[in-house]
C-alpha positions as CSV (number, residue, x, y, z in Angstrom):
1,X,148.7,66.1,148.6
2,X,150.4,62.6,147.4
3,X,147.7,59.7,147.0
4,X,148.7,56.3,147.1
5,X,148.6,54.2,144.2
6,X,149.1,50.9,145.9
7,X,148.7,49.4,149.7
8,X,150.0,46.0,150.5
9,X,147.8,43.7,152.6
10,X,149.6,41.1,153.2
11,X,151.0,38.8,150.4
12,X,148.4,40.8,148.3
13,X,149.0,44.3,147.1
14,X,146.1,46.2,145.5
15,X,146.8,49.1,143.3
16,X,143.9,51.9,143.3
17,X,141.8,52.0,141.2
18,X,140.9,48.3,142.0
19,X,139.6,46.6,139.2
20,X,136.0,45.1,140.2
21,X,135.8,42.2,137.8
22,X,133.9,39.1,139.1
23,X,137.2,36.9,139.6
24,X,138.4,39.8,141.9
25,X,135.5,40.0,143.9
26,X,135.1,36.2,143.9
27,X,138.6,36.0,145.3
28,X,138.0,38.7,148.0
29,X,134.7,37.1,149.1
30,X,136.3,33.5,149.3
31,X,139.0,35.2,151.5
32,X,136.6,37.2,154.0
33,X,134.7,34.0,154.4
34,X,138.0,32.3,155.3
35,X,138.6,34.9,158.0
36,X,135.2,36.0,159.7
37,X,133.0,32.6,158.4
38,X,129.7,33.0,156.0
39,X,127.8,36.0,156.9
40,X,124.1,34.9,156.6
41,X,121.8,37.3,155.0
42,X,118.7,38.5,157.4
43,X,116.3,40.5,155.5
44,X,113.9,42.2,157.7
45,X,110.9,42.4,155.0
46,X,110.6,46.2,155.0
47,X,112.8,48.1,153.1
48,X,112.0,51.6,153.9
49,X,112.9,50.8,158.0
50,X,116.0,49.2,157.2
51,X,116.9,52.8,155.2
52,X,115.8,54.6,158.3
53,X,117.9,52.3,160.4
54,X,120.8,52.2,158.2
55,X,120.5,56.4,157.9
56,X,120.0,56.7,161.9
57,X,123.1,53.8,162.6
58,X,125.5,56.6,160.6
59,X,125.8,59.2,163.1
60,X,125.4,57.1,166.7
61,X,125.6,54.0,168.5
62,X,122.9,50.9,167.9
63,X,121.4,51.7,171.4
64,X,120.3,55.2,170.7
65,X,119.4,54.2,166.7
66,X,117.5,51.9,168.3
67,X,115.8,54.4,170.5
68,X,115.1,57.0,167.9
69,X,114.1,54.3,165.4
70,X,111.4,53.6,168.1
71,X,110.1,56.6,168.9
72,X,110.0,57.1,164.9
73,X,108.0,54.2,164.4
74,X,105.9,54.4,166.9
75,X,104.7,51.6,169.4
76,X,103.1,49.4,166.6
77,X,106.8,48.6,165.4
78,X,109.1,49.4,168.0
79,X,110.3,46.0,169.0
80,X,111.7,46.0,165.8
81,X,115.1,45.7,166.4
């Protein structure tokens, strides 16, 4: 099987592995941001339900991880999401 050693994207072309130094990742966040706007951080405050949610989101769609999170949970949390 033949892996690629580089993709282009764009005017940019990255070359596996890609190196993950801070001015590369600075550069790719600036970019995103310039393309999709600042994405605003929303912690829920409980870790161990956004593992559950993130685990349960792999596998299905939001409406059904939302379902199973809540019958999980129980009725105390599940207006959760």
């Amino acid at each position: 099987m033949l892996v690629p050693t580089a993709f282009h994207y764009g005017s940019w072309q990255v070359k596996y592995p890609m190196p993950l130094d801070r001015t590369t990742i600075d550069k790719l966040n600036a970019r995103l941001k310039r393309a999709y706007g600042p994405r605003p951080l929303r912690p829920n405050g409980d870790p161990v339900a956004e593992l559950i949610l993130t685990i349960l989101s792999q596998a299905t769609n939001d409406r059904n991880r939302d379902r199973a999170f809540a019958a999980l949970a129980g009725p105390s949390r599940a207006g959760r999401t």
